[in-house]
C-alpha positions in Angstrom: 155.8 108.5 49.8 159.3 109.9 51.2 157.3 112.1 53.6 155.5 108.8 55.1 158.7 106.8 55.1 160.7 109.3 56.7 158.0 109.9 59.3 157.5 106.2 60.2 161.3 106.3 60.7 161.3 108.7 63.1 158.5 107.2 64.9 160.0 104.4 65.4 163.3 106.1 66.9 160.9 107.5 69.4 159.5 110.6 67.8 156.3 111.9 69.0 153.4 111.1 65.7 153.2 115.4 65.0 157.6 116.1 65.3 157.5 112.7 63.1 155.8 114.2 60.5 157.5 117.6 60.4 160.8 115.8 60.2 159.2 113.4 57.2 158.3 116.9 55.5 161.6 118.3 56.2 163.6 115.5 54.7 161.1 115.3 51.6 161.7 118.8 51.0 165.3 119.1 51.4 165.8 116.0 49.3 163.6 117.6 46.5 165.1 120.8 46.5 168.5 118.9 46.2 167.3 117.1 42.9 166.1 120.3 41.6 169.5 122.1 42.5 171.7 119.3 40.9 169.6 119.2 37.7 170.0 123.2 37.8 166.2 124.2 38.4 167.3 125.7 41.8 169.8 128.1 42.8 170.6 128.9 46.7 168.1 131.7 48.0 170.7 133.0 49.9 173.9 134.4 48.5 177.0 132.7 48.8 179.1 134.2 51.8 175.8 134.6 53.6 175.9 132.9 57.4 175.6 129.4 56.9 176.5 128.7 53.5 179.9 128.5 52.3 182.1 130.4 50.1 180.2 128.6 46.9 177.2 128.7 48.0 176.8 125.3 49.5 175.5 124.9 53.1 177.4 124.7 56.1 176.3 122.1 57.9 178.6 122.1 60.2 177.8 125.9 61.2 174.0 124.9 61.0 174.4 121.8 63.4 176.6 124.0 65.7 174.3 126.5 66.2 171.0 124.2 67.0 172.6 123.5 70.0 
């Protein structure tokens, strides 16, 4: 259902129907793998100090966003 909603969302912001539905994939996904991280089912797949994750193992954004551009 988060995968639909997400992809109507980003229709409406003018998404093409196909990129739409990646991003409602992408954003199901990520949010799943952060519920199973915070109840401690998960662990990163790449280790801490790794590019794009911080020193405990948390992702850089910031790094990640910088190098889309």
């Amino acid at each position: 259902m988060l995968t639909l909603w997400a992809a109507v969302v980003a229709e409406r912001l003018g998404y093409p129907h196909d990129e739409a539905l990646t991003l409602g994939k992408a954003v199901a996904g990520l949010n799943a793998y952060s519920k199973g991280k915070a109840l401690g089912l998960f662990r990163p797949a790449i280790p801490a100090g790794e590019p794009g994750w911080g020193a405990a193992g948390v992702l850089d954004l910031k790094r990640i966003r910088a190098l889309a551009r």
